[in-house]
C-alpha positions in Angstrom: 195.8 -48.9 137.9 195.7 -45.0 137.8 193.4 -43.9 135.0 191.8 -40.3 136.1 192.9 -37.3 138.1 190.5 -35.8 139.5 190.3 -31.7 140.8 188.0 -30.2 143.0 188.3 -26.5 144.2 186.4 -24.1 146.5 186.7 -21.2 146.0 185.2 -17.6 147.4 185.5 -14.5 144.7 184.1 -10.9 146.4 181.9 -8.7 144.3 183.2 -9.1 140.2 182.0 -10.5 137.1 184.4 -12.6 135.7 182.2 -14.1 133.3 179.4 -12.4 132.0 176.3 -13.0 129.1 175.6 -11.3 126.3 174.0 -8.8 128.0 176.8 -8.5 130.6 175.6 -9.7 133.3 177.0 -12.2 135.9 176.3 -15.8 134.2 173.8 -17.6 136.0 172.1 -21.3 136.5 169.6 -22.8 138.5 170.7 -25.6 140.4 168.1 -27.0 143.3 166.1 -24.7 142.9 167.6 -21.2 143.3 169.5 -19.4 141.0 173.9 -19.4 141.2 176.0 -17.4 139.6 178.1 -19.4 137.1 181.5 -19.0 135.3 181.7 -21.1 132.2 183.7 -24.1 131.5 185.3 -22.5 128.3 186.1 -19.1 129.8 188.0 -21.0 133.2 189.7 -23.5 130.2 191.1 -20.4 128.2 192.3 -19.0 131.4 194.4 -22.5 132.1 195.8 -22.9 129.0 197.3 -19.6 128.5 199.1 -20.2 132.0 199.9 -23.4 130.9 201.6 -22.4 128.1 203.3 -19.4 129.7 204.8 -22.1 132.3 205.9 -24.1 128.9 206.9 -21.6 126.9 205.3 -23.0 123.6 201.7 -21.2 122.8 199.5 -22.7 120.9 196.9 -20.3 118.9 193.3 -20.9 117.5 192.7 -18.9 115.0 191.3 -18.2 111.1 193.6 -15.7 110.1 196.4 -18.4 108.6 196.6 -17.5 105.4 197.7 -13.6 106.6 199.8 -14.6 108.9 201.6 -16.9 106.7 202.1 -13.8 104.6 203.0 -11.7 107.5 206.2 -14.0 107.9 207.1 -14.2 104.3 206.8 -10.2 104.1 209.4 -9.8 107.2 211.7 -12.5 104.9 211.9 -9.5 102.3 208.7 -11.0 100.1 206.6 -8.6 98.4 202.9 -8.2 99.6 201.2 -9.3 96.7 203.5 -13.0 96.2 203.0 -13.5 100.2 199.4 -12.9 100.2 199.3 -15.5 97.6 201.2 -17.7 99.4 199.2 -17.7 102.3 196.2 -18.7 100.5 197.7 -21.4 98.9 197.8 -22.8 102.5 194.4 -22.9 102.5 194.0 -24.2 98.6 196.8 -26.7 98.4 195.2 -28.2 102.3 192.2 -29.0 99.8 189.1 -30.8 101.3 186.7 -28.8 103.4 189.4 -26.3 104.3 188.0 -22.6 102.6 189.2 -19.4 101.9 186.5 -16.8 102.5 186.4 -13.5 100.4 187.9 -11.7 103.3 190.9 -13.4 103.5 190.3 -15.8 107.0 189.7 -19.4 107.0 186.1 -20.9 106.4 186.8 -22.4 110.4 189.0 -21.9 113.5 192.4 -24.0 112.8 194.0 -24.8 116.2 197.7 -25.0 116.1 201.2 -24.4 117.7 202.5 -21.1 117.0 205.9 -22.9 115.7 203.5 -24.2 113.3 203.1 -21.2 111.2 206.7 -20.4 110.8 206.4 -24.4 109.1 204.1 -23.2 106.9 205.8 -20.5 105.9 208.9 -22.2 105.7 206.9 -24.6 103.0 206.0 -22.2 101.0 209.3 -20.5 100.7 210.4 -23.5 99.5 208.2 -23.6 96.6 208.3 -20.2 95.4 208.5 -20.8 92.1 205.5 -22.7 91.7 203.6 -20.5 93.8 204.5 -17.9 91.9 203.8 -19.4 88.4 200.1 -19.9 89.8 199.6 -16.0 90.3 199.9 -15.4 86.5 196.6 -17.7 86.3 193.2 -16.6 86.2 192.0 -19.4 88.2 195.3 -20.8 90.2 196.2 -24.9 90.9 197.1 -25.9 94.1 200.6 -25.1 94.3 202.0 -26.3 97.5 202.3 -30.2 98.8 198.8 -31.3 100.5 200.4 -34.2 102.6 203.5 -32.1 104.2 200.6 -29.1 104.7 198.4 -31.8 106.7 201.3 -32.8 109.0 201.8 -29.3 109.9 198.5 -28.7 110.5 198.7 -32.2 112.7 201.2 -31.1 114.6 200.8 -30.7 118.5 202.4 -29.2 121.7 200.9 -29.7 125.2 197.9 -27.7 125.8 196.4 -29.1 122.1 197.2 -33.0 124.0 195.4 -31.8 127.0 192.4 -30.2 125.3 192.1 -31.6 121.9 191.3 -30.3 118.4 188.1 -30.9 116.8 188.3 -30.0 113.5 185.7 -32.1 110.6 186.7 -30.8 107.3 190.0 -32.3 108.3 190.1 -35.3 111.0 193.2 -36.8 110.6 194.3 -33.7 112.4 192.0 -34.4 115.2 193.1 -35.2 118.6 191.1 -36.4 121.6 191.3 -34.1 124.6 192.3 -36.0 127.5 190.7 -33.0 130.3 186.9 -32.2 131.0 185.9 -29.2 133.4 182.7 -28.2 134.3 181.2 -24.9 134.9 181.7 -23.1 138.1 179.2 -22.8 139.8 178.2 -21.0 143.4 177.2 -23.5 146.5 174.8 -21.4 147.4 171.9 -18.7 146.3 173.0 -15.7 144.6 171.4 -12.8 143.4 173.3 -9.7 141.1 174.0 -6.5 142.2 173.7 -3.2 139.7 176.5 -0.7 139.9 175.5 2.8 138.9 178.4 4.4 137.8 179.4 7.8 136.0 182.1 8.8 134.2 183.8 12.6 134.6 184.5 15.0 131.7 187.8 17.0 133.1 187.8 19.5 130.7 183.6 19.9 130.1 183.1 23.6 130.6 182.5 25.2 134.3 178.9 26.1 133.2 177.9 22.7 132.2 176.0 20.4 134.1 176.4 16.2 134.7 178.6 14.2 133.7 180.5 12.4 130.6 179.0 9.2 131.1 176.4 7.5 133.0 175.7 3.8 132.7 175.4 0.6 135.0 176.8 -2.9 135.0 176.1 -6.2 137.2 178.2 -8.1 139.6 177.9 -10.6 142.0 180.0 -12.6 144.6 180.5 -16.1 146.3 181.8 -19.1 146.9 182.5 -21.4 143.6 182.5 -25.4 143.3 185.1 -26.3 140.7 185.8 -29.3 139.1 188.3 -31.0 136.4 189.2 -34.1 135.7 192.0 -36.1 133.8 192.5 -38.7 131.7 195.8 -39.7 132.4 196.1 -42.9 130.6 194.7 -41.1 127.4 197.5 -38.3 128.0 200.1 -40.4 128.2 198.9 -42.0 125.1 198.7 -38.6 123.3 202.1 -38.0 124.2 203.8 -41.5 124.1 205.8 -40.8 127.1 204.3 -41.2 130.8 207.0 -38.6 132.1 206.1 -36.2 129.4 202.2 -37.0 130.7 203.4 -36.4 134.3 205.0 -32.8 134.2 201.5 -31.7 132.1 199.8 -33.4 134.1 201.0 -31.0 137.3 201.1 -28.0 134.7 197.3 -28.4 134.4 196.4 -28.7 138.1 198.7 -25.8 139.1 197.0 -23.6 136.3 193.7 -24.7 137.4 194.3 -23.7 140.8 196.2 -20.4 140.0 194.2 -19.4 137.0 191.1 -16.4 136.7 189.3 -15.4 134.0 190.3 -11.4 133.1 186.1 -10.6 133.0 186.2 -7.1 134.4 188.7 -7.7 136.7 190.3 -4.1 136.0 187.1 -2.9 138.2 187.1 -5.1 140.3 190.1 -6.9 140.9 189.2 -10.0 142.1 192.4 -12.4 142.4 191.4 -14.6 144.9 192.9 -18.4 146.0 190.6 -21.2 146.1 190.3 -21.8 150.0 190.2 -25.5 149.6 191.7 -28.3 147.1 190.8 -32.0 147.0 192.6 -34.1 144.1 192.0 -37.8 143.8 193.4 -40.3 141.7 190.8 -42.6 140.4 191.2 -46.1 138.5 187.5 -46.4 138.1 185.9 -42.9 136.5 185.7 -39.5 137.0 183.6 -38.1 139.9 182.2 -35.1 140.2 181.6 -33.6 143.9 178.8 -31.0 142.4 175.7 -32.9 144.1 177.0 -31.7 147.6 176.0 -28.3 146.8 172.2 -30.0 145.1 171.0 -28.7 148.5 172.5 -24.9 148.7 174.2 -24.0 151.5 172.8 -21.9 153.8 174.9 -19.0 156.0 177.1 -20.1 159.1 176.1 -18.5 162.0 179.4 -16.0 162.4 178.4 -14.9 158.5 179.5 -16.2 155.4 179.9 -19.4 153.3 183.3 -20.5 152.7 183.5 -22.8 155.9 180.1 -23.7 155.5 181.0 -24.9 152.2 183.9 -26.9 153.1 182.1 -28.8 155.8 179.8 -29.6 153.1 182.1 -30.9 150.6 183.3 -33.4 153.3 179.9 -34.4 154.5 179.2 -35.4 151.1 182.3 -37.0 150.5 181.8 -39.3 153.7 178.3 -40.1 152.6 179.4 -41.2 148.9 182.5 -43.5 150.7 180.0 -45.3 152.7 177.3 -45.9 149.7 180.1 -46.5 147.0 183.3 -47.5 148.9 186.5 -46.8 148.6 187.9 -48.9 146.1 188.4 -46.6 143.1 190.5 -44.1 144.9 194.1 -45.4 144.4 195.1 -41.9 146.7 194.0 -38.8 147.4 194.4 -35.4 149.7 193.7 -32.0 150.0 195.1 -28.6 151.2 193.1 -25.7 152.8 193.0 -22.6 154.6 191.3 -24.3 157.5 193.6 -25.8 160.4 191.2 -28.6 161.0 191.1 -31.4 158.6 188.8 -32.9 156.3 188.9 -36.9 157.1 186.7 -37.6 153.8 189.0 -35.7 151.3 192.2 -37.7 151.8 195.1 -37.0 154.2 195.7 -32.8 154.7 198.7 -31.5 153.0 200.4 -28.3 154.2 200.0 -26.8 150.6 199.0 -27.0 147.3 202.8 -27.8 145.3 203.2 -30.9 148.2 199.8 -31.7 147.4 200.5 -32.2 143.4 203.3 -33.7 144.3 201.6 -36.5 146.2 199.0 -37.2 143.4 201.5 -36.9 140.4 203.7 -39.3 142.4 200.5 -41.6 142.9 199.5 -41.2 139.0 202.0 -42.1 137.0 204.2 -44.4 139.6 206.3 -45.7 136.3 207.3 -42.0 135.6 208.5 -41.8 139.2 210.4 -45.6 139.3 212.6 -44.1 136.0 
């Protein structure tokens, strides 16, 4: 039975820094050995779910600025700033628990939520304006709105919160388990950063003055990148209720995963590259993760470069693992590529990546298909 999707990309990004540390440089790891450059898992994720939700047309939005934009909404309803601002932190006082207000008006931790679900909330409180206004004339105001209608609004869900999950202590019965796990990016082979010099030209500086506006430098690097997600399909559909539901998220995800980049610098340096190779499987044993092919990093093809020595990597490793572990967990797979040749341990070659989400979706959720 189908339980896990699983997502493996390579793919090649030229000289940017689409992820960088707190010093801005190019993130980095060391992985057998020799350093890689890296792109976080949570900087890829951010970049998935906001093409996911621009595909579904319902944004979700983590955030601790609630209680003002509750009052934002009640202000453009005609309230006056002072009763809004009130009602928007009796969101946070009514919700009760570990759910705090802190003195500058945000919420003691991130709430993740659908955007419709602030409009609720402001809904709620219009409806109890009364009482919400009979608290501002305290010195020390009562909860004034309903705690168990606030909860389910701050339960509710849209996709990209039943792909990812919420995690959120002070209030777990709004917690949901996230039914996707992706792992840092990381390069197959040895990288080291390049510094840019740059400057910066002052038009209008004077004719007798010397240099220029700005001088500074930054760090970039380039290479091919291993990436990897995997699915839980059965825990989606469960999320949802509804396998069809769990099928069209489930091909939002892997079409945002392959199309997404992170926005790190990417105004200097532009680099909106396609992954050159995809291999998705559909697993009814466990996740499993294609990283160790790179343990060893690859070393330069002898016409230049690392892209098809990386592929031909992927697939050695993949033949090696078929004939230690077998086959039996794979209920189908196949992948799409630049190359014309194709890669016998990755599944059957499709001509492109939509046929190719096709085929697994199809192969994942077969009673979503049969209705």
């Amino acid at each position: 039975m189908p339980r896990y999707v699983d997502i493996h990309l390579l793919q090649t990004l030229p000289y940017s820094n689409i992820n960088r540390d707190d010093l801005g440089s190019p993130k980095t790891l060391v992985y057998g050995g020799v350093n890689r450059t890296r792109v976080s898992s949570q900087s890829w994720k951010r970049a998935v779910r906001l093409d996911i939700e621009r595909h579904l047309g319902d944004p979700a939005a983590r955030t601790r600025w609630i209680p003002q934009q509750v009052a934002d909404r009640l202000i453009e309803r005609g309230w006056p700033a002072e009763t809004a601002a009130a009602a928007g932190a009796q969101v946070v006082l009514s919700a009760g628990k570990g759910l705090k207000m802190e003195d500058d008006g945000v919420t003691s931790v991130l709430l993740y939520l659908p955007v419709t679900a602030l409009d609720a909330l402001a809904d709620l409180a219009a409806e109890h304006r009364e009482a919400i206004e009979a608290e501002m004339a305290k010195k020390k105001p009562a909860a004034a709105l309903p705690a168990q209608e606030i909860s389910a609004i701050l339960s509710q869900r849209n996709g990209v919160i039943n792909l990812f999950g919420r995690m959120m202590a002070e209030m777990p019965e709004v917690e949901v388990d996230g039914c996707v796990q992706v792992a840092h990016a990381f390069t197959t082979h040895a990288t080291s950063a390049e510094v840019d010099f740059f400057t910066a030209v002052d038009d209008l500086k004077p004719s007798e003055t010397r240099g220029s506006g700005h001088m500074n430098s930054a760090e970039f690097s380039s290479g091919v990148f291993y990436r990897y997600a995997s699915v839980d399909i059965a825990g989606l559909a469960e999320n949802l209720g509804d396998t069809s539901s769990a099928a069209d998220l489930t091909c939002a995800f892997l079409k945002a995963f392959i199309v997404s980049m992170p926005t790190g610098k990417q105004n200097s340096t532009a680099a909106y590259t396609v992954p050159d190779l995809a291999y998705i499987a559909v697993r009814a044993d466990r996740p499993v993760s294609l990283a160790p092919a790179f343990e060893t990093p690859v070393k330069m093809s002898g016409e230049g470069g690392y892209a098809a020595s990386s592929r031909d990597t992927l697939n050695g490793y993949a033949t090696r693992l078929r004939a230690l572990w077998g086959t039996d967990g794979i209920v189908a797979d196949g992948h799409a590529g630049i190359d014309e040749k194709a890669f016998a341990s990755l599944g059957p070659a499709v001509t492109g990546f939509a046929d190719l989400i096709e085929k697994v979706v199809a192969a994942a959720y077969p009673q979503a298909v049969q209705g």
